[in-house]
MITI-995096 format. One line per field, with one value per residue (C-alpha): chain; x, y, z; residue in three letters. Coordinates in Angstrom, 3 decimals. Example, Ala and Ser with C-alpha at 12.3 -4.5 7.8 and 13.67 -1.06 7.14 Angstrom:
2
chain	A,A
x	12.300,13.670
y	-4.500,-1.060
z	7.800,7.140
resn	ALA,SER
//
This chain:
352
chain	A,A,A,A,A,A,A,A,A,A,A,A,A,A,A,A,A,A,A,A,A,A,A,A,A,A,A,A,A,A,A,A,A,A,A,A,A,A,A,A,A,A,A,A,A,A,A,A,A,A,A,A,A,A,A,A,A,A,A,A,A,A,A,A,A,A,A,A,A,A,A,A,A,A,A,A,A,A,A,A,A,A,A,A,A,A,A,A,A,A,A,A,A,A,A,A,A,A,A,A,A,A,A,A,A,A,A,A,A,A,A,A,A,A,A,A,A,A,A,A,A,A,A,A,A,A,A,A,A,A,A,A,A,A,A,A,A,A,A,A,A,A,A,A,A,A,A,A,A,A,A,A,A,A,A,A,A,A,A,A,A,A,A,A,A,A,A,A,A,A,A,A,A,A,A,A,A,A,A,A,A,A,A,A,A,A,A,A,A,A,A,A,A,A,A,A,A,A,A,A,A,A,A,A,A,A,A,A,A,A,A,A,A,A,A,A,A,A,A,A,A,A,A,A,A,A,A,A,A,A,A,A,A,A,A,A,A,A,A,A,A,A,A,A,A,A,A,A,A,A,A,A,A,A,A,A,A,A,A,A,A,A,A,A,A,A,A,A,A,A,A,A,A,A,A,A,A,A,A,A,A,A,A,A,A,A,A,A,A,A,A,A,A,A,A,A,A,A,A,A,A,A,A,A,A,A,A,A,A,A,A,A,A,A,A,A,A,A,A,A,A,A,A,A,A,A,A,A,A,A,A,A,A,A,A,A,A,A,A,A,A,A,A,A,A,A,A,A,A,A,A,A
x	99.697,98.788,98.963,100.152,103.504,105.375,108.433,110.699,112.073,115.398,115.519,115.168,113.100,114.630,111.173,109.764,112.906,112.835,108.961,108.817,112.182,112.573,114.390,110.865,110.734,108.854,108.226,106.163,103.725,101.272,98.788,99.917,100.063,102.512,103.332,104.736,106.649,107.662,108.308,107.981,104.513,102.884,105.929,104.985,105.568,103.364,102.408,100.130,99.635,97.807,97.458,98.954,99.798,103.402,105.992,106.425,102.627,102.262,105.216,103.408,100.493,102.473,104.399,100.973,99.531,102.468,102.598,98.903,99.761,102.906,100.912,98.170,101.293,102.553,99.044,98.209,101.876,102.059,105.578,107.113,106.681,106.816,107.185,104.367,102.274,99.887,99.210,97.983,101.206,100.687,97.020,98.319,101.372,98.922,96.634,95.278,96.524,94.769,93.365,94.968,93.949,94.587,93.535,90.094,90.762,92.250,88.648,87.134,89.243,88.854,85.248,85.240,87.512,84.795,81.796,83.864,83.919,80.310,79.388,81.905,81.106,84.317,86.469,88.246,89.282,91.503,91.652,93.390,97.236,98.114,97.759,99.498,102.052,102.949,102.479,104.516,107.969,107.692,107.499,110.633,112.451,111.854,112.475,115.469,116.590,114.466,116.348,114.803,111.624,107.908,104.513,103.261,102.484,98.854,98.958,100.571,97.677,94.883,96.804,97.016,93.503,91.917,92.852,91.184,87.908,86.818,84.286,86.692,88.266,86.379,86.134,85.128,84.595,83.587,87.101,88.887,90.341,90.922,91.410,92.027,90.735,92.435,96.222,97.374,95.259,96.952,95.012,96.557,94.957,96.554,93.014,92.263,94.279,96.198,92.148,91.578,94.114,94.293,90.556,91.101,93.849,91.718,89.006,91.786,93.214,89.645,89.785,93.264,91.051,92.434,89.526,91.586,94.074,94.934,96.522,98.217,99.700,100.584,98.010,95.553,94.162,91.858,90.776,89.786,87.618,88.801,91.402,91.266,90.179,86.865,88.192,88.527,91.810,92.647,94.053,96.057,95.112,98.002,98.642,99.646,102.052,104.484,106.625,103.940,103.933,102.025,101.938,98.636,95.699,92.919,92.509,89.740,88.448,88.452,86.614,85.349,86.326,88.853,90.302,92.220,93.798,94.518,96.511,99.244,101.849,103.710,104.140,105.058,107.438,107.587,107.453,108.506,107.292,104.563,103.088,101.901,100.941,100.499,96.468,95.151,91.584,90.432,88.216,91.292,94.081,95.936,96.485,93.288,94.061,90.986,93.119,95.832,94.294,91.064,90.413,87.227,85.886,83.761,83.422,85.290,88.561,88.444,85.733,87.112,90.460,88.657,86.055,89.435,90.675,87.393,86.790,90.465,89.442,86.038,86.011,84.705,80.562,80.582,82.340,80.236,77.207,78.971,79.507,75.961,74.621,76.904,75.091,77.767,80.871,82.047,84.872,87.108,89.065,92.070,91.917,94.696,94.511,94.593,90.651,88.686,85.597,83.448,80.633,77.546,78.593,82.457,83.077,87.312,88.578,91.010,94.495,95.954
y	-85.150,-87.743,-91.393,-92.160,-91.285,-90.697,-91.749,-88.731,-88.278,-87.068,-83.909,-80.180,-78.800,-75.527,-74.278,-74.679,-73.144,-69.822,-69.458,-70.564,-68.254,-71.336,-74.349,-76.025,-79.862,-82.329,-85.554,-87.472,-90.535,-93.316,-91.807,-88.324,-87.324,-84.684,-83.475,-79.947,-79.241,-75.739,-74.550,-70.751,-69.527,-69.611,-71.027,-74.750,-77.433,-77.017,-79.962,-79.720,-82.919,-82.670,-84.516,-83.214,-83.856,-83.332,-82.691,-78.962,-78.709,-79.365,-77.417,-74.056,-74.647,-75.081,-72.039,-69.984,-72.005,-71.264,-67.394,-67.078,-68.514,-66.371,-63.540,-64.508,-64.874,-61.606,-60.073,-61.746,-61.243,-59.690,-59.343,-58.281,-55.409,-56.314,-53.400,-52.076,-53.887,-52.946,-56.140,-56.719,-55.239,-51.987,-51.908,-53.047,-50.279,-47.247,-48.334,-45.279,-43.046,-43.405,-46.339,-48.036,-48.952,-52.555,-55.263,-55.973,-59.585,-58.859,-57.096,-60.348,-62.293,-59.241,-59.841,-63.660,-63.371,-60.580,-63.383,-66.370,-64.302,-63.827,-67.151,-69.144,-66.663,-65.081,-68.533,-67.351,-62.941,-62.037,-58.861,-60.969,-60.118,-58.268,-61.115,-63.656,-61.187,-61.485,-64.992,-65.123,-63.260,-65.591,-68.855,-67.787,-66.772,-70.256,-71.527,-70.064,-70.544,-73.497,-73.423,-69.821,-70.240,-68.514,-68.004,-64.049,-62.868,-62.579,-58.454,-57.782,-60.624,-58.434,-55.306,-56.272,-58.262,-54.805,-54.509,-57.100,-55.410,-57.053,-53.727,-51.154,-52.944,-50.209,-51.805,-49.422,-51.297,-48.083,-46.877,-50.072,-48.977,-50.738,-48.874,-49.896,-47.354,-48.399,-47.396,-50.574,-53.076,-55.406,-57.912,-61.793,-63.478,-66.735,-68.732,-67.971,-66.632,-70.056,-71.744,-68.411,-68.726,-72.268,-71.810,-68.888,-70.385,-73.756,-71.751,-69.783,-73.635,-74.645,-71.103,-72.552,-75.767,-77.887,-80.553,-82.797,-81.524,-81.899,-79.124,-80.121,-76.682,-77.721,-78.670,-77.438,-80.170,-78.823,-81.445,-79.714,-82.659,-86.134,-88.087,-88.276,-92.037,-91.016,-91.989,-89.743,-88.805,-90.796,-88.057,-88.992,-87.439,-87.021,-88.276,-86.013,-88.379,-87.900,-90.642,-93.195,-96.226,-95.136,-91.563,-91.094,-92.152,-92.387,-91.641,-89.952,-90.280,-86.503,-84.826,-81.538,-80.753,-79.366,-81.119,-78.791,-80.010,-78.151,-79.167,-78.617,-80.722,-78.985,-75.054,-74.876,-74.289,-76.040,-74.020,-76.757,-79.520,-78.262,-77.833,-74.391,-74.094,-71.574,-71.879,-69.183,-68.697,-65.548,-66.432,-66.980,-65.856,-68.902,-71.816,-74.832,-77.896,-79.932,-82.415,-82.951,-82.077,-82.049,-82.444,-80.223,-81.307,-78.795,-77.694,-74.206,-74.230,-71.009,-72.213,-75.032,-73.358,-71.336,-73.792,-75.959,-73.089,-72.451,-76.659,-76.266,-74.044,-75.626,-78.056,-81.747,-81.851,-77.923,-78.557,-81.553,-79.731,-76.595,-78.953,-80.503,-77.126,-76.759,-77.768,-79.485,-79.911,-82.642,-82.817,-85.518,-85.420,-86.747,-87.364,-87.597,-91.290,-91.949,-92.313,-90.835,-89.084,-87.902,-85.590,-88.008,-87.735,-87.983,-91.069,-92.382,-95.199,-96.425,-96.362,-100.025
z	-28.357,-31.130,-30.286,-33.611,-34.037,-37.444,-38.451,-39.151,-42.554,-40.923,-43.593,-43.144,-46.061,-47.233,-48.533,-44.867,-43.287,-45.845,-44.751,-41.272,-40.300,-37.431,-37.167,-38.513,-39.255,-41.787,-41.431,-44.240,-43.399,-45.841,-48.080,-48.352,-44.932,-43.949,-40.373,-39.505,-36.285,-34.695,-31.789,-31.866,-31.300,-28.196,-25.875,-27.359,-29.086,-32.295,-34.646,-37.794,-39.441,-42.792,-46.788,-49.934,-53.043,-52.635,-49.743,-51.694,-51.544,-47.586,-47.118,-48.588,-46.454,-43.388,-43.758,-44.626,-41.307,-39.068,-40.295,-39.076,-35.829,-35.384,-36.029,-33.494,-31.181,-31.825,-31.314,-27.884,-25.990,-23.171,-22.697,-26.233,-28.274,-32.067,-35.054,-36.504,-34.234,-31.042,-29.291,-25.643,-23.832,-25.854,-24.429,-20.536,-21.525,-22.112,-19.118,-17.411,-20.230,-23.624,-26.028,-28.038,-31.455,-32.299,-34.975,-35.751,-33.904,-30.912,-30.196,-31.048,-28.342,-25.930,-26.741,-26.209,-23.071,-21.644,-22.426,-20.919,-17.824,-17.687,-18.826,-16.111,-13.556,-12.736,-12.822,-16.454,-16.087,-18.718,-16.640,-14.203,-15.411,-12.625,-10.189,-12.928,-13.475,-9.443,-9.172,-12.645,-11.117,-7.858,-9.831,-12.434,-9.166,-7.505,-10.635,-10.325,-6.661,-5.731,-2.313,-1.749,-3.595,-1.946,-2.629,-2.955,-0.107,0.512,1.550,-2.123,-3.517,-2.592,-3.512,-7.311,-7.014,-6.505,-10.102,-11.863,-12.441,-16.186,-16.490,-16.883,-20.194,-22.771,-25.726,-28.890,-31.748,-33.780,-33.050,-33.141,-29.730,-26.093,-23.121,-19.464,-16.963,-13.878,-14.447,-12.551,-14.181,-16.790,-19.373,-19.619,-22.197,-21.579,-20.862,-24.151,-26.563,-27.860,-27.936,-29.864,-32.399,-33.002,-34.012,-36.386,-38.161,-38.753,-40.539,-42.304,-43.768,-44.703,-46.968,-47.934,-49.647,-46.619,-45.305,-43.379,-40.699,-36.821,-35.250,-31.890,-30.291,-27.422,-24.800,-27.910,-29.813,-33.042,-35.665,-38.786,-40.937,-39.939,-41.876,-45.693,-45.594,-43.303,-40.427,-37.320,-35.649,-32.693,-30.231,-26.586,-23.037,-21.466,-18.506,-15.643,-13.751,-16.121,-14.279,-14.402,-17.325,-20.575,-21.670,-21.853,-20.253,-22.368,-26.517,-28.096,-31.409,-32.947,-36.208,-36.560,-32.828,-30.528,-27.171,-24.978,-21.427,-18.512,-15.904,-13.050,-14.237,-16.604,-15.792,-11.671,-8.962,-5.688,-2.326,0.495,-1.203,-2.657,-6.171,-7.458,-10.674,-13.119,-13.472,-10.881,-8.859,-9.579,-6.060,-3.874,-5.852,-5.170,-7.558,-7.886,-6.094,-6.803,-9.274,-11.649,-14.866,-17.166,-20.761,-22.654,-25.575,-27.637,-31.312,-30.851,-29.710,-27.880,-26.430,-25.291,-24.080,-21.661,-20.244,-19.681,-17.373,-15.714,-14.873,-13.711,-10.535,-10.052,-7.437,-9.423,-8.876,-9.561,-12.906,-13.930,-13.262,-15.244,-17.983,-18.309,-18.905,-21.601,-25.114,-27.299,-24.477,-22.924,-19.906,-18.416,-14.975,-14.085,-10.397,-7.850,-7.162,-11.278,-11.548,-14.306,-13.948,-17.066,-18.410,-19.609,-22.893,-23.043,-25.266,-24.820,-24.847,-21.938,-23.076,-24.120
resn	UNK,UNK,UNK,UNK,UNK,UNK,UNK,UNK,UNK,UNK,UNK,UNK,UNK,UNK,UNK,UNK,UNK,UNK,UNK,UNK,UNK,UNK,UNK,UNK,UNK,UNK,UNK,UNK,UNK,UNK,UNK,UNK,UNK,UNK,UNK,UNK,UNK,UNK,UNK,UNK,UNK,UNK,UNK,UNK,UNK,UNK,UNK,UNK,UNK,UNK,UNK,UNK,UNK,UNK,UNK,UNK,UNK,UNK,UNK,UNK,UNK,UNK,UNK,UNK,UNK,UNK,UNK,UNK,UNK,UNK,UNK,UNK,UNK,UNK,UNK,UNK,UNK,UNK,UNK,UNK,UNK,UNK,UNK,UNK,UNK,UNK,UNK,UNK,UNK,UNK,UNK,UNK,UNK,UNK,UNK,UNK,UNK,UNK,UNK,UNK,UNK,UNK,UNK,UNK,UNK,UNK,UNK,UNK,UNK,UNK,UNK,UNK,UNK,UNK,UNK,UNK,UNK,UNK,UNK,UNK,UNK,UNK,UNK,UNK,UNK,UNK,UNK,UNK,UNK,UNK,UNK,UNK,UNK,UNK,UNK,UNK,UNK,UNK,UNK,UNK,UNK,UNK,UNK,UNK,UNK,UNK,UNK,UNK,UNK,UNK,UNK,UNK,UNK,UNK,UNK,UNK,UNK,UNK,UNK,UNK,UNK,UNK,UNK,UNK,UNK,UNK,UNK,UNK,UNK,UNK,UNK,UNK,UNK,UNK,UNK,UNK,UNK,UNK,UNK,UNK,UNK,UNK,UNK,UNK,UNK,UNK,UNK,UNK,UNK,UNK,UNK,UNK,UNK,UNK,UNK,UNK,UNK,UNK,UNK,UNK,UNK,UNK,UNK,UNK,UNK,UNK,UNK,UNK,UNK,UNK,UNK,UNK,UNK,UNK,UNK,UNK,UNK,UNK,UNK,UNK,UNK,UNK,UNK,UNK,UNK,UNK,UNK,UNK,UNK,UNK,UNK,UNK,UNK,UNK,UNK,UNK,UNK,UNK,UNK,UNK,UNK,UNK,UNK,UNK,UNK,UNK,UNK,UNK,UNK,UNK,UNK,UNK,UNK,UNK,UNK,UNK,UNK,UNK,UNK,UNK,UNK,UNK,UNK,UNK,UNK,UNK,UNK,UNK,UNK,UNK,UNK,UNK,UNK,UNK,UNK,UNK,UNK,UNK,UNK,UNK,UNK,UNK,UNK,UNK,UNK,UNK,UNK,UNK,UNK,UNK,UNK,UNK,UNK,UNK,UNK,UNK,UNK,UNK,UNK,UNK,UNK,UNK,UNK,UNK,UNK,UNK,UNK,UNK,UNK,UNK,UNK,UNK,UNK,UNK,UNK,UNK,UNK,UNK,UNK,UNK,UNK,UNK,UNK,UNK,UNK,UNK,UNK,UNK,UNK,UNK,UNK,UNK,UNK,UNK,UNK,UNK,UNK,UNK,UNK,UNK,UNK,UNK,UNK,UNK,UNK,UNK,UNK,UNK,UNK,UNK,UNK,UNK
//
C-alpha cells in the first residue's frame, strides 16, 4: 500500500523465520527503518514497516507483532478449527445447541460488530454469514468453472437471510460465553475483524516501546505515531482499475490514524460479464454497485474497517451525509468514470 517502496535486502533472516514459522521477509531502509512482510494472517499481504536499533532488534518486534496478528487470525476464522482454541466457527459450530466460551476479545469484537450494526443501520451484520457463506461457495465455484459460473438463486437468498437476525447473538460477558439461538444462523466477522486486529496489535507495539510504525495488512492501513524524523507517512489509495497507468490514485499523509479501502476489484467472480463482488447488502442480499471502491479515514481502525463496508453499500449522497455525521472520519470515492468525490474534510493529494 505505501508509495514509498524499499529496496529489498535480498536475505532471509533466520531469527524472523524461527518466530514467524512463515516464509517471512526483511528488507532494511535509511535511518533505521525496517520493513516486515508476511503473508499468513488474514488471507493478505501483510507489511509492518518500523525503526530500530538493529536488524536483530526489528526482527524481535516483528515476530512479537506478527504472533499477535496470527492469533487475532486464529480467533476470528470462520472456517478452521485451531487446538486449544474456540474461535468464531466453534460459536457458528454449536449454534442452536449451547455457548461457547471464548477469549475475553472476541466479546469485544462481537461487541463492536453488534454497535457497527446499530450505528450504520443494518449496512455492516456480522450475523450475516449465512448469506456470505452462500454467496461464498457460488463465487469459488465460478471461480472455478468460469464457463458455468451463477449467482445464488434468489429463493435460497431469502431462505438463509431469514437467519441473519443480529439479536439472537447472546453475548454473556459474566460467563465469557456466545451463543447463537437460531440453529441456522452463522456469524462472519469479515467487516471487521482484520480493522479489529490491526488496531489491537498497534496498541500492543506502543506497550512494546514502539512510537513510530505503519502497519499495511492488506487493504488495512494503521499508522501508529508518524515517522521517527516528525514527518507523517505518505500512504497510496489504490486505484481500482488495476489496468489503468499509476497504481494509485491519490496519497495521503498518515499519523496517528488508520485508512482502510473497500472495494470490488480484488475478491469477485464474473457471471456473463458481470462483476460480483464479495462485499454484500444486507438490504438486497446482492453485491453494492454504486462504485468501484472507497477509502475511510478515522482514528480506530476497527472503526474504520467497518464504516468502509457500510459506505461500500450506501449509494454516494447517503454515504457523504453518513460520513458528515461522523465526528473524526473522513471518506473518499472512487467513481466509475475515475472521478473522486470526498467528505469536507478528506485532505490527499492527487497522485503525480
Amino acid at each position: 500500500m505505501m508509495k514509498h517502496r524499499f529496496k529489498m535486502a535480498g536475505i532471509l533472516v533466520a531469527l524472523a523465520l524461527l518466530a514467524w514459522g512463515v516464509a517471512g521477509r526483511l528488507s532494511k531502509g535509511d535511518g533505521g527503518q525496517y520493513e516486515a512482510t508476511f503473508l499468513d494472517v488474514f488471507d493478505t499481504v501483510s507489511r509492518i514497516t518500523s525503526y530500530a536499533g538493529s536488524q536483530e532488534e526489528f526482527s524481535r518486534q516483528a515476530g512479537l507483532l506478527h504472533e499477535r496478528l496470527k492469533r487475532y487470525h486464529e480467533m476470528f476464522d470462520i472456517y478452521h478449527a485451531y487446538e486449544g482454541r474456540n474461535n468464531i466457527k466453534a460459536i457458528n459450530d454449536a449454534a442452536g445447541e449451547r455457548p461457547v466460551k471464548v477469549d475475553a476479545e472476541v466479546i469485544e469484537l462481537l461487541k463492536l460488530g453488534r454497535e457497527m450494526h446499530q450505528r450504520t443501520g443494518g449496512k455492516v451484520n456480522i450475523a450475516y454469514g449465512s448469506v456470505l457463506s452462500l454467496w461464498h461457495e457460488y463465487r469459488e465455484a465460478g471461480l472455478s468453472d468460469p464457463r458455468n459460473a451463477q449467482v445464488p438463486p434468489a429463493d435460497l437468498l431469502r431462505e438463509r437471510e431469514a437467519h441473519t437476525d443480529i439479536g439472537k447473538m447472546v453475548i454473556d460477558e459474566e460467563a465469557g460465553t456466545v451463543f447463537l439461538e437460531d440453529p441456522q444462523m452463522r456469524l462472519d466477522v469479515g467487516s471487521i475483524g482484520k480493522g479489529f486486529a490491526v488496531q489491537r496489535t498497534a496498541e500492543y507495539a506502543k506497550e512494546l516501546g514502539m512510537e513510530h510504525v505503519l502497519f499495511c495488512i492488506g487493504g488495512n492501513v494503521c499508522a501508529l505515531g508518524g515517522k521517527a524524523d516528525g514527518s507523517p507517512w505518505r500512504v497510496g489509495i489504490e486505484n481500482p482499475d488495476l489496468e489503468a497507468q499509476g497504481g494509485y490514485v491519490q496519497t495521503v499523509e498518515v499519523a496517528g490514524k488508520s485508512l482502510v479501502t473497500s472495494g470490488h476489484y480484488q475478491r469477485y467472480y464474473e457471471v456473463g460479464g458481470k462483476r460480483y463482488c464479495h462485499i454484500i447488502d444486507p438490504d438486497t442480499g446482492m453485491p453494492a454497485g454504486y462504485f468501484p471502491s472507497v477509502t475511510v479515514l478515522a482514528e480506530d481502525s476497527g472503526l474504520a474497517d467497518a464504516f468502509s463496508t457500510a459506505l461500500f453499500n450506501m449509494e454516494i449522497e447517503e454515504g457523504l451525509a453518513f460520513v458528515e455525521g461522523q465526528e473524526g472520519v473522513e471518506a473518499l470515492w472512487v467513481l466509475k468514470d475515475g472521478g473522486i468525490r470526498c467528505s469536507s474534510g478528506f485532505q490527499a493529494d492527487e497522485e503525480e
